[in-house]
C-alpha positions as CSV (number, residue, x, y, z in Angstrom):
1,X,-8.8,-9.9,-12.3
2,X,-10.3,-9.2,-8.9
3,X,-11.7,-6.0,-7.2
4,X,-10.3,-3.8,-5.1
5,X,-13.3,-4.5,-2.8
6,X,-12.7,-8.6,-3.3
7,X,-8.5,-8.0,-2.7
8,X,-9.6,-6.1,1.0
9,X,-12.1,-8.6,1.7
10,X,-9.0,-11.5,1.3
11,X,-7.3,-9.2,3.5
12,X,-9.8,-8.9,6.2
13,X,-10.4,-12.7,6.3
14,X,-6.7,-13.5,6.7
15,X,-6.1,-11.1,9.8
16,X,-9.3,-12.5,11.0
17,X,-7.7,-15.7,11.6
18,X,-5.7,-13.9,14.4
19,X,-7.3,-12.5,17.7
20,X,-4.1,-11.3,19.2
21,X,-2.5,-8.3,17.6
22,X,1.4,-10.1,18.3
23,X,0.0,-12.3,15.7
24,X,-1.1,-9.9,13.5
25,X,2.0,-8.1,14.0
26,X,3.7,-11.0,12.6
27,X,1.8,-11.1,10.0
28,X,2.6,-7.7,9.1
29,X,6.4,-8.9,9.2
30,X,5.9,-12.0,7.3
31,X,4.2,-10.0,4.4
32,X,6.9,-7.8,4.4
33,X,9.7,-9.9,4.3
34,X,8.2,-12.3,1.7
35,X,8.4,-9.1,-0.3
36,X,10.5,-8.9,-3.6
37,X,13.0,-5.7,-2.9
38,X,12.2,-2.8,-4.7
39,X,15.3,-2.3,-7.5
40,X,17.7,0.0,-6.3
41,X,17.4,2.1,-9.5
42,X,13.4,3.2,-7.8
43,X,15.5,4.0,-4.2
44,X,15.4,7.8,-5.3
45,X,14.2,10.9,-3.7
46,X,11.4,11.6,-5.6
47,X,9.8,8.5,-4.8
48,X,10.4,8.8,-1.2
49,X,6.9,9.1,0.7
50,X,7.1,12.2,3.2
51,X,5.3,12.3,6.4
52,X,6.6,8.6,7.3
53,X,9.1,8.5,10.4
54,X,11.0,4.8,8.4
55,X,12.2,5.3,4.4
56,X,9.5,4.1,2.6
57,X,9.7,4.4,-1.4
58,X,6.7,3.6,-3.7
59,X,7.5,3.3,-7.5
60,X,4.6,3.7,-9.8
61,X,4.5,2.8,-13.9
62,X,1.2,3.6,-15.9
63,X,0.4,0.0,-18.3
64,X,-0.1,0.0,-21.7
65,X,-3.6,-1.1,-20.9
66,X,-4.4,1.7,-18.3
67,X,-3.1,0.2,-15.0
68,X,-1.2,1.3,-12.1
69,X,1.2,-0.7,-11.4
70,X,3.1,0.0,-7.9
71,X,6.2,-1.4,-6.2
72,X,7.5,-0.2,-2.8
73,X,9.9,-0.8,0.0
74,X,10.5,0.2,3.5
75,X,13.3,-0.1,5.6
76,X,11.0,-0.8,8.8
77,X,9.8,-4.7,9.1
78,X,6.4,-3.1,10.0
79,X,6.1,-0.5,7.6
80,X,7.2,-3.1,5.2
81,X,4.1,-5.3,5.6
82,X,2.2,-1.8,5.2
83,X,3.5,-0.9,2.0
84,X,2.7,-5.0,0.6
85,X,-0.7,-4.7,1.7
86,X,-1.2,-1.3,-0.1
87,X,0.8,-2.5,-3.1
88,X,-1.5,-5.3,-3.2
89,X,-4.4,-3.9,-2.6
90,X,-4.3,-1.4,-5.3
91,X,-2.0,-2.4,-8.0
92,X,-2.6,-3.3,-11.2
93,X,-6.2,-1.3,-11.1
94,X,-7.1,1.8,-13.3
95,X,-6.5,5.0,-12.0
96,X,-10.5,5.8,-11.6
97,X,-10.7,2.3,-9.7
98,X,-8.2,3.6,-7.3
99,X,-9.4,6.8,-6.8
100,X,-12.7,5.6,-5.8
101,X,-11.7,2.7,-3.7
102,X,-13.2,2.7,-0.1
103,X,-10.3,1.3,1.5
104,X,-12.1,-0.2,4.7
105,X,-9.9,-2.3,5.5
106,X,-7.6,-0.7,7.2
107,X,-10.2,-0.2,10.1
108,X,-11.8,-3.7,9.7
109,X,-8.3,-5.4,10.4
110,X,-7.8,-3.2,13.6
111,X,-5.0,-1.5,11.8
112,X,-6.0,2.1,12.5
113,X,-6.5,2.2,16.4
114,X,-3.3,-0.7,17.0
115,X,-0.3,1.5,15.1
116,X,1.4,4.4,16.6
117,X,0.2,7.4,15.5
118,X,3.7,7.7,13.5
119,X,3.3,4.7,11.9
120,X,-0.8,5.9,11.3
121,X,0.2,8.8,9.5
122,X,2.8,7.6,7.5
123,X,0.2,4.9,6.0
124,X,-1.9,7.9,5.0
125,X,1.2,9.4,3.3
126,X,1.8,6.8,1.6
127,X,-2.2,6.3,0.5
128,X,-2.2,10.0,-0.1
129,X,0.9,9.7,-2.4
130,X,-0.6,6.4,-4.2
131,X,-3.8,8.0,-5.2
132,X,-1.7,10.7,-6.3
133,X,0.1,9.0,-9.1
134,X,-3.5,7.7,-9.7
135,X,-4.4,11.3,-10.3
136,X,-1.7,12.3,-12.5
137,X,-2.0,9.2,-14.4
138,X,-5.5,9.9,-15.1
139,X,-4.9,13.6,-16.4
140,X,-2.0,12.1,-18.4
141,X,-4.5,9.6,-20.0
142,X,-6.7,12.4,-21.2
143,X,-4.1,15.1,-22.1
């Protein structure tokens, strides 16, 4: 399985291929729309991230094997492409992995400094909220 830090660098290399940030945009939509929806049975309250302006849900299951697996959804084509590369980025990892993951990428691709500060801090909610099920994995693992 790959890193973390392998998964961003994939990450930065394909947004590289892209000077203009319409492109990159559209990359953001294309990810998101090759997306598998999230069941509607995960569409719940409690796994609603707050601080985003668009519905974003993120679903998280704890492996047998000590993984985090995530699934998410937005209903904004942007946001969307967000919540893949998260999902991607981080999934199937252990909760320690996650929790100390740099995740550089984010700035490498441009992605900080070319989203509206709505759609900025709704991809920190929805970090903040990912590392938290990392965290409460983890304290469930050594209950």
């Amino acid at each position: 399985m790959q890193s973390i830090e392998e998964i961003q660098q994939e990450v930065i290399d394909e947004f590289s291929d892209f000077d203009d940030w319409m492109d990159r945009y559209q990359l953001l939509i294309d990810l998101g729309n090759a997306q598998t929806a999230l069941p509607e049975e995960f569409k719940t309250e409690s796994n609603l991230i707050d601080g985003c302006q668009s519905r974003v849900w993120i679903q998280a299951d704890y492996t047998a094997d000590g993984r985090v697996v995530f699934q998410g959804e937005s209903d904004a084509l942007i946001v969307k492409g967000l919540v893949v590369l998260l999902i991607r980025v981080l999934s199937g990892h252990t909760p320690d992995e996650i929790l100390a993951a740099d995740l550089h990428f984010i700035e490498d691709i441009g992605l900080r400094e070319h989203l509206s500060p709505t759609r900025s801090n709704g991809l920190l909610s929805m970090l903040k909220q990912m590392r938290l099920y990392a965290m409460a994995f983890k304290a469930k693992a050594q209950a």
